[in-house]
MIDOSE-1310 file (N, C-alpha, C; in nm, 2 decimals, decimal comma, always signed):
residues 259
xxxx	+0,08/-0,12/+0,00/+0,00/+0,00/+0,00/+0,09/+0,12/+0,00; +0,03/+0,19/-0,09/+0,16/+0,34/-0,13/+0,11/+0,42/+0,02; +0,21/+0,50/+0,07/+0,19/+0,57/+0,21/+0,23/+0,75/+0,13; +0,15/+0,84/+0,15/+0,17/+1,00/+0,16/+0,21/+1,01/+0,35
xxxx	+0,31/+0,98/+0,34/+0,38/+1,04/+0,49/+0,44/+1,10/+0,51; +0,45/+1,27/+0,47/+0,55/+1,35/+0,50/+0,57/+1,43/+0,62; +0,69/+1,43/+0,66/+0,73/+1,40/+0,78/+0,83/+1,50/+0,79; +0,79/+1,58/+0,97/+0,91/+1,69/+0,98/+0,96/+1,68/+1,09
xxxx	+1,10/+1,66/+1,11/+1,19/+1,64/+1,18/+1,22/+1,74/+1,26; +1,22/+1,76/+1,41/+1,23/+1,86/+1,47/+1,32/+1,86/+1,61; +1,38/+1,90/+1,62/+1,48/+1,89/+1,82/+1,32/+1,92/+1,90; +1,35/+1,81/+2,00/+1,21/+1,80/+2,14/+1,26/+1,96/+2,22
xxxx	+1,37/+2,00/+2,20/+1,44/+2,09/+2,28/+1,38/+2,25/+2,19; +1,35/+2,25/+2,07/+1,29/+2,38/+2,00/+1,19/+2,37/+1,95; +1,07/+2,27/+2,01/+0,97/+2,29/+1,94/+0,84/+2,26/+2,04; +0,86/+2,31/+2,16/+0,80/+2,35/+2,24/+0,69/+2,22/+2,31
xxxx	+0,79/+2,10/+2,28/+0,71/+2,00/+2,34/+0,69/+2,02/+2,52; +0,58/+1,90/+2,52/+0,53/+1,91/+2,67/+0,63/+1,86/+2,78; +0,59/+1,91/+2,85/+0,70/+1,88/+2,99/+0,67/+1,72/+3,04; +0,56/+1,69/+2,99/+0,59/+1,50/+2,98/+0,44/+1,44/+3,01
xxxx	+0,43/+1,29/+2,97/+0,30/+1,26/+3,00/+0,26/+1,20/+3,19; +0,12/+1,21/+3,18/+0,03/+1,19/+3,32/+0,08/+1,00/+3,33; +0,09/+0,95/+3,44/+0,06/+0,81/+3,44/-0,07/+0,77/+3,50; -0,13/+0,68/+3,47/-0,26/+0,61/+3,44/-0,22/+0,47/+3,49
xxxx	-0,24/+0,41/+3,63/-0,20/+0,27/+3,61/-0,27/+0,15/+3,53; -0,22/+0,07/+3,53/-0,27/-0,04/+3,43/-0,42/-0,08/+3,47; -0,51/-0,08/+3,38/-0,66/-0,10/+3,39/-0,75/+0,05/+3,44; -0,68/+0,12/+3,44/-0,76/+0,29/+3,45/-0,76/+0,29/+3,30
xxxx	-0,84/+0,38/+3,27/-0,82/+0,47/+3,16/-0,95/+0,52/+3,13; -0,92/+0,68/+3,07/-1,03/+0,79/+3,07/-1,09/+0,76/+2,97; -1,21/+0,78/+2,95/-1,29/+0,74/+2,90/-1,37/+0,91/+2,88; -1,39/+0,90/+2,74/-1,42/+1,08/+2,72/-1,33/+1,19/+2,69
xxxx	-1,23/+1,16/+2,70/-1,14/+1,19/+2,71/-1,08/+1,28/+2,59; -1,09/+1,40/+2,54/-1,07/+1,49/+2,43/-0,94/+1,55/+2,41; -0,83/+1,54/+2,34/-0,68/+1,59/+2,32/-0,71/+1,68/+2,23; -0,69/+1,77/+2,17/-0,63/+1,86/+2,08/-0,51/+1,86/+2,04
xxxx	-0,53/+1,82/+1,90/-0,30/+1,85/+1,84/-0,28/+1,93/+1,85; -0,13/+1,90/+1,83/-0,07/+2,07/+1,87/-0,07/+2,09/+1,71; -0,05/+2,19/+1,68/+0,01/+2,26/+1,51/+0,13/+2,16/+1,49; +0,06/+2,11/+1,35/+0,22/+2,10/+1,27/+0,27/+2,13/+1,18
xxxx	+0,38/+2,18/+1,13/+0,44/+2,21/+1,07/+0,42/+2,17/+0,89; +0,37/+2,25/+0,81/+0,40/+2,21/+0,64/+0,51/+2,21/+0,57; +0,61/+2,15/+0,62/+0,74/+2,14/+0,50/+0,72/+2,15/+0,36; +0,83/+2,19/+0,31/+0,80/+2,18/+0,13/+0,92/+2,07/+0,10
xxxx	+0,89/+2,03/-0,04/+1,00/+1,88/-0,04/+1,18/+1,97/-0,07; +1,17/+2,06/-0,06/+1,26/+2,11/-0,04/+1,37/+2,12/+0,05; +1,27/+2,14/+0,15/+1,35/+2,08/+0,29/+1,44/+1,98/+0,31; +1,40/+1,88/+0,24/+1,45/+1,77/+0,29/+1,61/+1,73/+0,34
xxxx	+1,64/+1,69/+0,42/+1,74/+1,68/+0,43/+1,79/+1,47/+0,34; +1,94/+1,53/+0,31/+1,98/+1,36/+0,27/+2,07/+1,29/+0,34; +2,13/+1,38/+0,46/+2,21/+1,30/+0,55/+2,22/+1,32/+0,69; +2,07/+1,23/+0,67/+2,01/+1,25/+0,84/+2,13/+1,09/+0,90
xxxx	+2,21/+1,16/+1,05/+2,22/+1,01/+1,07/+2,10/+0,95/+1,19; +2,01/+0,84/+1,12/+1,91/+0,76/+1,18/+1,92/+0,65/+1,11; +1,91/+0,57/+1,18/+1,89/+0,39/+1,13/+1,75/+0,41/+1,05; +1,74/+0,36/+0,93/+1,64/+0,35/+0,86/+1,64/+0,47/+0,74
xxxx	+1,71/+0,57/+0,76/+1,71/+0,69/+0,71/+1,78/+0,66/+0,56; +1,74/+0,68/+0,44/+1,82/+0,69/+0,35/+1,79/+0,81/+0,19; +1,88/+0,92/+0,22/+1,87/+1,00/+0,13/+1,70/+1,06/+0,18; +1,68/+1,13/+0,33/+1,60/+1,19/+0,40/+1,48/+1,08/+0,42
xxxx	+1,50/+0,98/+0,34/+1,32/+0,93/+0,34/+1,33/+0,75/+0,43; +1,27/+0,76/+0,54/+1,24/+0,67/+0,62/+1,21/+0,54/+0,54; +1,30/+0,43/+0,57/+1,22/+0,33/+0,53/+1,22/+0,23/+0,67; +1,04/+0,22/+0,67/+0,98/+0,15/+0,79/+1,03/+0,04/+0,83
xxxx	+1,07/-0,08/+0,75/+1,11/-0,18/+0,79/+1,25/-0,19/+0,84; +1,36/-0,09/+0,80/+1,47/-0,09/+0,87/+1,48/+0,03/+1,00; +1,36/+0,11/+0,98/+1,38/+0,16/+1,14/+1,27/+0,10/+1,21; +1,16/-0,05/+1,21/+1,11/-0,11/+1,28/+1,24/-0,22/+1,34
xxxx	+1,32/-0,25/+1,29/+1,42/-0,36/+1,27/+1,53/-0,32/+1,38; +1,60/-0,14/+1,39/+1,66/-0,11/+1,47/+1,56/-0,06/+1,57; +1,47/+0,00/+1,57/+1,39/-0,01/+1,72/+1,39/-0,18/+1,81; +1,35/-0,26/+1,71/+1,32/-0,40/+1,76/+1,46/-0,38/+1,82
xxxx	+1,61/-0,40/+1,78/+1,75/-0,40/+1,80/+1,76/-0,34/+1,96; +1,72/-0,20/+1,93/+1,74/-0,15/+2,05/+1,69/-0,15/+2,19; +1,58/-0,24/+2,21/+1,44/-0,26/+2,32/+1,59/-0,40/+2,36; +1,64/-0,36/+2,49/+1,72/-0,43/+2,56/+1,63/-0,45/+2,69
xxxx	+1,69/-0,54/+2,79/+1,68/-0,53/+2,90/+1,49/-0,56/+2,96; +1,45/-0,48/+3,05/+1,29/-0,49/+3,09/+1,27/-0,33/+3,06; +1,14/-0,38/+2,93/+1,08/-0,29/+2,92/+0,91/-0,28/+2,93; +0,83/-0,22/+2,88/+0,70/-0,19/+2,89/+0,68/-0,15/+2,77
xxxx	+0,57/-0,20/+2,68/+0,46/-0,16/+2,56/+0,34/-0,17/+2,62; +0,31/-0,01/+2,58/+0,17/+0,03/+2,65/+0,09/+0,12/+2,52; -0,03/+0,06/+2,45/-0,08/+0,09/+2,36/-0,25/+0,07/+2,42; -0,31/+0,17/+2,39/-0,41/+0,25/+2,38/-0,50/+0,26/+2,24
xxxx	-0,62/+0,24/+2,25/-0,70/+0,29/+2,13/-0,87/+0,34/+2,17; -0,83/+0,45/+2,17/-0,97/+0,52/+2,17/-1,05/+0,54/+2,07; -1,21/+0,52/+2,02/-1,31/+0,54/+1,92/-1,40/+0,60/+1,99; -1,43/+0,72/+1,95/-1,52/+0,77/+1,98/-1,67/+0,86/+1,87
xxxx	-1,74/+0,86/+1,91/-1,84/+0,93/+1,78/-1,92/+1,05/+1,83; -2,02/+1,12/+1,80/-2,06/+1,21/+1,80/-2,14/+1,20/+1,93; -2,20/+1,08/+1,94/-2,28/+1,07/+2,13/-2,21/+1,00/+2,23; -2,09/+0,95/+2,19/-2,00/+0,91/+2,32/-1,89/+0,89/+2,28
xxxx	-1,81/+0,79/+2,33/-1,73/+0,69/+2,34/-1,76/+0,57/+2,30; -1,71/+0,49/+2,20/-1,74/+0,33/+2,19/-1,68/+0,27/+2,19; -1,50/+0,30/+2,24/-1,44/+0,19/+2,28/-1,32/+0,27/+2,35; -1,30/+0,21/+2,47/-1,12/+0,26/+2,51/-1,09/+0,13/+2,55
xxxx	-0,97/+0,09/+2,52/-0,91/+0,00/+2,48/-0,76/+0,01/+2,53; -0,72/-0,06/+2,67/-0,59/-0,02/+2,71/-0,48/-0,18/+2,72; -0,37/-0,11/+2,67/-0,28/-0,31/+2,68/-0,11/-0,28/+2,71; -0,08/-0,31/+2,84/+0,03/-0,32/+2,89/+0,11/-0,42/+2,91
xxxx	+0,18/-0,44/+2,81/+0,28/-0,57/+2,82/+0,44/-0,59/+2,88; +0,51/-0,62/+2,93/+0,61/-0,63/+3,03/+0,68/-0,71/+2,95; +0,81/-0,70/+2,91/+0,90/-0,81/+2,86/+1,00/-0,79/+2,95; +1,09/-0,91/+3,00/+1,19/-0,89/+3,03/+1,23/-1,07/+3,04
xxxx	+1,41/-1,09/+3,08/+1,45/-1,20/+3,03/+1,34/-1,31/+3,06; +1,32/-1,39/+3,02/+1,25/-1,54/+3,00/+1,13/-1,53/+3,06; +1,03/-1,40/+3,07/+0,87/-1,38/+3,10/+0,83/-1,25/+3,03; +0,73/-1,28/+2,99/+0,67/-1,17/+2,99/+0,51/-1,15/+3,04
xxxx	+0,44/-1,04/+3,10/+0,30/-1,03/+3,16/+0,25/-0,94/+3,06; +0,09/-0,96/+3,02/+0,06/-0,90/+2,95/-0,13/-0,85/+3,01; -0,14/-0,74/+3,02/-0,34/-0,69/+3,08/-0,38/-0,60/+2,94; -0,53/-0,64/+2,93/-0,59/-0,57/+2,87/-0,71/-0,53/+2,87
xxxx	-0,71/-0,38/+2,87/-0,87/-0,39/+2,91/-0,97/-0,30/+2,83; -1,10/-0,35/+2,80/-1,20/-0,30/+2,71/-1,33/-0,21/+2,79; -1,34/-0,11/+2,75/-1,49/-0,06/+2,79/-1,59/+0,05/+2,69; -1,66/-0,02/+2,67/-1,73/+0,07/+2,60/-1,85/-0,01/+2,51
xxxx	-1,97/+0,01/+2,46/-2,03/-0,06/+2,38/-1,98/-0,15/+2,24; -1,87/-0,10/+2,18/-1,82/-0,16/+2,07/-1,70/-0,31/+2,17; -1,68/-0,28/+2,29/-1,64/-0,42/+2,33/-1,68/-0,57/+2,28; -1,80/-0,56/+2,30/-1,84/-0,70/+2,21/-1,83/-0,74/+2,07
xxxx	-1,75/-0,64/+2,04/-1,74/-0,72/+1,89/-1,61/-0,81/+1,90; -1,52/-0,76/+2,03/-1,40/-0,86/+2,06/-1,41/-0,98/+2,17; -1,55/-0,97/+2,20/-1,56/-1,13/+2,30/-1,64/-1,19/+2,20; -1,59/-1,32/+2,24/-1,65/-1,40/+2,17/-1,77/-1,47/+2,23
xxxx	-1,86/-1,46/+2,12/-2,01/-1,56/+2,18/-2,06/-1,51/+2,29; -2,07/-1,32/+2,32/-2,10/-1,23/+2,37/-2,18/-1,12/+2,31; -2,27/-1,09/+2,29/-2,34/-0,96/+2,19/-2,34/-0,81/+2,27; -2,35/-0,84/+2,40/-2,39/-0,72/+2,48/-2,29/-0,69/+2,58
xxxx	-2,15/-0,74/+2,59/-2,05/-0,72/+2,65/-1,98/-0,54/+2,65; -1,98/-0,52/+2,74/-1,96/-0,38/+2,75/-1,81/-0,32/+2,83; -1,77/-0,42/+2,87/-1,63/-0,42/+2,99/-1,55/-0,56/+2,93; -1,40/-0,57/+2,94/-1,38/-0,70/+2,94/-1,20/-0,68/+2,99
xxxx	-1,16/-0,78/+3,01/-1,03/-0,78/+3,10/-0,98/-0,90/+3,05; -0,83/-0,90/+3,07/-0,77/-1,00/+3,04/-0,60/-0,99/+3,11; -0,57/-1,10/+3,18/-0,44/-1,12/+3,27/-0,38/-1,22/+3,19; -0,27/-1,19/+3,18/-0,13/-1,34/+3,11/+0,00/-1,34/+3,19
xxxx	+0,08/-1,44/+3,22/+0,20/-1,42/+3,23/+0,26/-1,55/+3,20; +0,36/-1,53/+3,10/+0,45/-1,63/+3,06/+0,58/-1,64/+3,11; +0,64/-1,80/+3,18/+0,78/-1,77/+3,23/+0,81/-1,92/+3,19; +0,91/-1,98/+3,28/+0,98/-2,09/+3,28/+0,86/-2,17/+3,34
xxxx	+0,77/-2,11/+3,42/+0,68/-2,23/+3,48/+0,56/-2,24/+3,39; +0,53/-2,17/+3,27/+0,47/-2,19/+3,20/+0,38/-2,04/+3,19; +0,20/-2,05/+3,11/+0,15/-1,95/+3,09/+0,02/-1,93/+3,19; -0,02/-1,83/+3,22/-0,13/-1,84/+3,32/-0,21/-1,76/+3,28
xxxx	-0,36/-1,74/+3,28/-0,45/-1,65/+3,22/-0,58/-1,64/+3,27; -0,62/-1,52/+3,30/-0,73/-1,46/+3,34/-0,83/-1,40/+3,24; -0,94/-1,39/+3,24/-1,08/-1,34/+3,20/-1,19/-1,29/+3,25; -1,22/-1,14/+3,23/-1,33/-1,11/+3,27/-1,41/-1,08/+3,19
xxxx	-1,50/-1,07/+3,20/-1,62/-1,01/+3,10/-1,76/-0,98/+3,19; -1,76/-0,85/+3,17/-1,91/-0,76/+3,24/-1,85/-0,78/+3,42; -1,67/-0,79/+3,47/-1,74/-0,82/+3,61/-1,69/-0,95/+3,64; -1,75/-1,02/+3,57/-1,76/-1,15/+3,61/-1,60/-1,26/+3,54
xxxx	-1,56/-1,38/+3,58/-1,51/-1,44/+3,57/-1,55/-1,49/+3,42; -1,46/-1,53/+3,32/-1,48/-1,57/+3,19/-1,40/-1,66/+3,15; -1,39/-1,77/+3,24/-1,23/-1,87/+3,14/-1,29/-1,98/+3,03; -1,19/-1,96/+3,02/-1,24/-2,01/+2,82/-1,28/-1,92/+2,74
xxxx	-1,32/-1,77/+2,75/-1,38/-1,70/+2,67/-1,29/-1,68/+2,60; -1,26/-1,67/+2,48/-1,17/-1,60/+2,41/-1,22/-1,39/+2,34; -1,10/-1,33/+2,37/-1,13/-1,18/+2,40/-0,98/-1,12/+2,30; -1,06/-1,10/+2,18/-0,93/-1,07/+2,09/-0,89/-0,89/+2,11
xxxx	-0,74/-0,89/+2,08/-0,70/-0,72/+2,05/-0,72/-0,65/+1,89; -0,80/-0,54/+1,94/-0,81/-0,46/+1,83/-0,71/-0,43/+1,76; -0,57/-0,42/+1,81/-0,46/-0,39/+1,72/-0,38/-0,48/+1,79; -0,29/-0,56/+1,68/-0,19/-0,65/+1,73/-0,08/-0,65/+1,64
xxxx	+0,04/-0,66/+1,72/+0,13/-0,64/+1,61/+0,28/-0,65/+1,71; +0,38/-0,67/+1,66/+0,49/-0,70/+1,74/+0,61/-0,55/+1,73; +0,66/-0,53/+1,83/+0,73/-0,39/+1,82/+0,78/-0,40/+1,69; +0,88/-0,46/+1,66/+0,92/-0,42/+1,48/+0,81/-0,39/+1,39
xxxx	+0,71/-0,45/+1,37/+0,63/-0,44/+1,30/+0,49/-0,30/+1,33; +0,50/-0,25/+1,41/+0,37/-0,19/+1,47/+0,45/-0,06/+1,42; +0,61/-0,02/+1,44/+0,75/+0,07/+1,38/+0,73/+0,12/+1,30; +0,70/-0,05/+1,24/+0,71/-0,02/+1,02/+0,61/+0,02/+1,01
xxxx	+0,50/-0,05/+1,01/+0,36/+0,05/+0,97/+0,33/+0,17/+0,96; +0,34/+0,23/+1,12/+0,31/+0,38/+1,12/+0,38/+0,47/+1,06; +0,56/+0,45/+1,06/+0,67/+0,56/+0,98/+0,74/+0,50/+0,88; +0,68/+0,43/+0,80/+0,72/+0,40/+0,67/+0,68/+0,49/+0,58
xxxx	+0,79/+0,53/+0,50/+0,80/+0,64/+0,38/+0,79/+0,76/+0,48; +0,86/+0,78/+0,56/+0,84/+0,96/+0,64/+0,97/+1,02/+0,56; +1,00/+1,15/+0,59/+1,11/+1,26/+0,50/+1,11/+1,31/+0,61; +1,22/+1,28/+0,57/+1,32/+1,40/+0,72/+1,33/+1,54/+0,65
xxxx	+1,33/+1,61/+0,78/+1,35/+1,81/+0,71/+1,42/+1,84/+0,75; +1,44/+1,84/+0,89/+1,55/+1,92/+0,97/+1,67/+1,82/+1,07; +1,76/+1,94/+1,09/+1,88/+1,80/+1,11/+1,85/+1,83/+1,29; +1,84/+1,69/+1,35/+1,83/+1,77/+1,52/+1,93/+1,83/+1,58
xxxx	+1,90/+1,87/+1,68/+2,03/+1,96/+1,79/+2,02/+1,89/+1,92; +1,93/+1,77/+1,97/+1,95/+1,69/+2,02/+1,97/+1,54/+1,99; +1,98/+1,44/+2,09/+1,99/+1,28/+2,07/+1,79/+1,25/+2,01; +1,68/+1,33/+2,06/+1,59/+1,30/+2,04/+1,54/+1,30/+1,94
xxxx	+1,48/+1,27/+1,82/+1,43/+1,37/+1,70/+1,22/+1,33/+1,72; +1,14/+1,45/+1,68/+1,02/+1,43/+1,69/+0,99/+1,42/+1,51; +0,88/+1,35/+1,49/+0,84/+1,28/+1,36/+0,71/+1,36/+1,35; +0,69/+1,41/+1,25/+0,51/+1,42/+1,22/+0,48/+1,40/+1,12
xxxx	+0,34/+1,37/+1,12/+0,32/+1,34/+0,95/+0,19/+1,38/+0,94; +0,14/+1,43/+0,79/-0,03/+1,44/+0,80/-0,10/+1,34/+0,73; -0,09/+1,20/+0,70/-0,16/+1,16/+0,66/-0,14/+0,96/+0,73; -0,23/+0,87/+0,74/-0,22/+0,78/+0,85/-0,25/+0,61/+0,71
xxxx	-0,15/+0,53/+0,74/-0,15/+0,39/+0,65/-0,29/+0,36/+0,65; -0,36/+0,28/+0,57/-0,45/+0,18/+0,65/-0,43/+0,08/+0,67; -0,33/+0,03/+0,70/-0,24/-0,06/+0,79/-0,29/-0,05/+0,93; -0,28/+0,08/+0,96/-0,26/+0,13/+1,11/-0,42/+0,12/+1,17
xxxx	-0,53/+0,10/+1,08/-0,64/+0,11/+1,13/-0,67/-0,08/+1,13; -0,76/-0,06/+1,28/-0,82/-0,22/+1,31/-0,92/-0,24/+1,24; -0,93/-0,39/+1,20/-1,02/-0,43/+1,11/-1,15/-0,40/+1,07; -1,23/-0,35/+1,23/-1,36/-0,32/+1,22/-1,37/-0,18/+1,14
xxxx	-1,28/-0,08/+1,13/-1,27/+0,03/+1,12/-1,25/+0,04/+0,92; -1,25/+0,16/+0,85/-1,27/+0,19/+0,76/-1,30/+0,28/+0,68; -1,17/+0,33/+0,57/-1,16/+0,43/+0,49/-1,11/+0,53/+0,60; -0,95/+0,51/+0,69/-0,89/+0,61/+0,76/-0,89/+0,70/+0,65
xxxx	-0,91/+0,90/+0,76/-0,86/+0,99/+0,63/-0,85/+1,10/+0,78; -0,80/+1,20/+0,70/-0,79/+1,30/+0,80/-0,71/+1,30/+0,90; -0,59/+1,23/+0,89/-0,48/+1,18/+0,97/-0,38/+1,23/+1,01; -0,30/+1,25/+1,17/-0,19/+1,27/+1,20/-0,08/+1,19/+1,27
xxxx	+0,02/+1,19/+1,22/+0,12/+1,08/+1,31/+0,24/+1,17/+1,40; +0,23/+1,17/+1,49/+0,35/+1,21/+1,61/+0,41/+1,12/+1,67; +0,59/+1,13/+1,65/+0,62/+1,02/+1,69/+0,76/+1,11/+1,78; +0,85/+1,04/+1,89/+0,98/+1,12/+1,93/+1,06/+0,94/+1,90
xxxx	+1,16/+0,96/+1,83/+1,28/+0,85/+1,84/+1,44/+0,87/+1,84; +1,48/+0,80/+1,91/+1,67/+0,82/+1,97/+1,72/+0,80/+1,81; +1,87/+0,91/+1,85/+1,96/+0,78/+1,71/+1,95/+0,65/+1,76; +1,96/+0,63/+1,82/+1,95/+0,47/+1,80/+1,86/+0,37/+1,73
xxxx	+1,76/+0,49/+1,68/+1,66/+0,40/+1,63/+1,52/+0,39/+1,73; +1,54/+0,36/+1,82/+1,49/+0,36/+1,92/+1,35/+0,42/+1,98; +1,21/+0,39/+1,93/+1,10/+0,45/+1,94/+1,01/+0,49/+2,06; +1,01/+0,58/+2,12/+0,96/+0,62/+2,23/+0,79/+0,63/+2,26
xxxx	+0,79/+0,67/+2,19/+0,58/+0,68/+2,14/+0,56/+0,72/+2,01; +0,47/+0,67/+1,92/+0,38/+0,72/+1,84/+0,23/+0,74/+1,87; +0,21/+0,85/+1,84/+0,05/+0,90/+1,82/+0,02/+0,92/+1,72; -0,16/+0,82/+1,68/-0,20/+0,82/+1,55/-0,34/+0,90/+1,59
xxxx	-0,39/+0,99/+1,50/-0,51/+1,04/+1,52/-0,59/+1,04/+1,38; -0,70/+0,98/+1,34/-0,76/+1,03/+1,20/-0,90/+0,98/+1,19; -0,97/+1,02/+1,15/-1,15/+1,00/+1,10/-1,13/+0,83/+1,02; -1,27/+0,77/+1,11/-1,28/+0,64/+0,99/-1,43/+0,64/+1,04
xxxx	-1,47/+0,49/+0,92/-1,61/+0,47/+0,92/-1,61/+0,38/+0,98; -1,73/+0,33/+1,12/-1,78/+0,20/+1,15/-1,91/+0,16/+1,13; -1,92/+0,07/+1,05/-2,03/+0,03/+1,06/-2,12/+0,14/+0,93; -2,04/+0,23/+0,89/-2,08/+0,35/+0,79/-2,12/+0,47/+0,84
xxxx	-2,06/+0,46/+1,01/-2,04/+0,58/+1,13/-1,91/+0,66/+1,10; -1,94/+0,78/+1,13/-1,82/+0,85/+1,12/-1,74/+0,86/+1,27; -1,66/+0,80/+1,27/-1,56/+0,82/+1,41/-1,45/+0,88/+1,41; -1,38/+0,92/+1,55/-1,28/+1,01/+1,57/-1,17/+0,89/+1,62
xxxx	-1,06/+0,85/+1,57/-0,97/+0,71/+1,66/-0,85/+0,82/+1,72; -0,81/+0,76/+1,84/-0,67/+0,78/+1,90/-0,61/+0,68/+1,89; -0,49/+0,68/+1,85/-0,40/+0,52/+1,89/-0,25/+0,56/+1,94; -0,23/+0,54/+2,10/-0,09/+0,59/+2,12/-0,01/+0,49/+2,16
xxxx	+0,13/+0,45/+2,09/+0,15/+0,38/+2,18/+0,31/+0,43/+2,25; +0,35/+0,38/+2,40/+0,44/+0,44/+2,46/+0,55/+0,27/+2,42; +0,68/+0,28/+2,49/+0,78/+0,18/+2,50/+0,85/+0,23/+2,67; +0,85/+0,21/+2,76/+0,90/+0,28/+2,86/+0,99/+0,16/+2,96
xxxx	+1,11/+0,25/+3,00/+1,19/+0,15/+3,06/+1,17/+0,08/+3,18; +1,18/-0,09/+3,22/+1,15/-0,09/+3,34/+0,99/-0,19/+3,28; +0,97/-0,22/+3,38/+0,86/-0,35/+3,45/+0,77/-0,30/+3,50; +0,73/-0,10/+3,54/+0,65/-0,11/+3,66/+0,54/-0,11/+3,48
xxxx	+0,39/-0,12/+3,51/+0,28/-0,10/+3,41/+0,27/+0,02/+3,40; +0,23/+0,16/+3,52/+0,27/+0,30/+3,50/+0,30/+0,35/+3,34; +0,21/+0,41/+3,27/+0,27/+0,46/+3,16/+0,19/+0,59/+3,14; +0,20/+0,65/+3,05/+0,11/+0,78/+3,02/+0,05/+0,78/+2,89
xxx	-0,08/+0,84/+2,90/-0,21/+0,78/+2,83/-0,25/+0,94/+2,77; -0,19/+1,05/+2,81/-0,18/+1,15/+2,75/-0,08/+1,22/+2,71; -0,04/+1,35/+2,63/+0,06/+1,42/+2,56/+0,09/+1,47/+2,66
């Protein structure tokens, strides 16, 4: 799928980003909850620069698979993926959607949690499911797993994610084909773009348009959050989606669910 992703490179240090996000622990999350973008910037292809040093960078233009490949490279040690998807439409909220996963050597724990009326299209042999929860942890002693649904205990239910994807791959998707503009003045560089893959949208969803991508990543490659925001159709509803996701160091769940 051809991507219009153009993309402006900016130092976190001159472009008046925020002093940092709120933490939300794992299984909270706001519901209603309204962000406003900040402005971004219209580059001309002019700008571009051709010798940005970033893994994935070649001759200013991002290619996804080799800066999913060095983010994947660089995720050492225990960390935390914490991904978020809000849908919302003109009389509420119809889904927030929170998933905190923990990797570290030979375990990983993973929670997810759903609220909202569009829940039930992810439990299974459920129509009117409006809440749903889900516990995992994998180690040497094996896998263990929890289930809720409405409250109540649910084992056997099967309760799928709206968006699934593995850190390399979740990388490529969202900043594949970006253009670099400016050369940074820090280790950090921020990403933007105005227009969103349909890669990036979950199945139920349809005809993403109206799209922005915010991302901050290390030379190293190394991805810190992306934010996806753009208009799609459900069901042949007009909705508003958020999709953020963080990478943060460490084991605690603690992440931030705002800009």
């Amino acid at each position: 799928m051809h991507r219009a992703l153009v993309v402006c490179l900016l130092a976190l240090a001159g472009c008046g980003a925020p002093a940092g996000p709120a933490g939300t622990p794992a299984g909270d999350t706001a519901t209603g909850e309204t962000v406003t973008p900040a402005p971004v910037p219209s580059p001309t292809a002019g700008d571009r620069l051709d010798d940005v040093d970033l893994p994935g960078v070649d001759d200013g233009v991002v290619d996804g698979a080799a800066l999913g490949a060095a983010h994947a490279d660089a995720l050492s040690g225990t960390y935390t993926r914490v991904v978020t998807l809000q849908i919302e439409a003109d009389d509420g909220t119809l889904l927030t959607y929170r998933e905190s996963r923990a990797v570290s050597d030979g375990a990983t724990s993973r929670r997810r949690s759903y609220r909202g009326p569009a829940t039930s299209r992810f439990v299974s042999g459920n129509s009117t499911a409006t809440t749903a929860r889900t516990v995992r942890s994998a180690d040497d002693d094996g896998t263990r797993r929890r289930t809720f649904v409405d409250g109540d205990p649910a084992p056997g239910r099967q309760v799928a994610a709206p968006v699934a994807a593995d850190d390399r791959t979740m990388v490529a998707t969202l900043l594949d084909g970006a253009v670099v503009f400016d050369r940074p003045r820090s280790a950090t560089y921020r990403l933007s773009a105005d227009d969103v893959s349909g890669e990036a949208a979950p199945d139920l969803l349809a005809a993403p348009e109206a799209g922005s991508v915010d991302a901050t990543v290390r030379r190293t490659g190394r991805v810190d959050r992306v934010v996806v925001r753009y208009d799609a159709l459900l069901d042949g509803r007009r909705v508003s989606v958020t999709r953020r996701v963080f990478w943060v160091r460490g084991a605690d769940s603690l992440a931030p669910t705002g800009e």
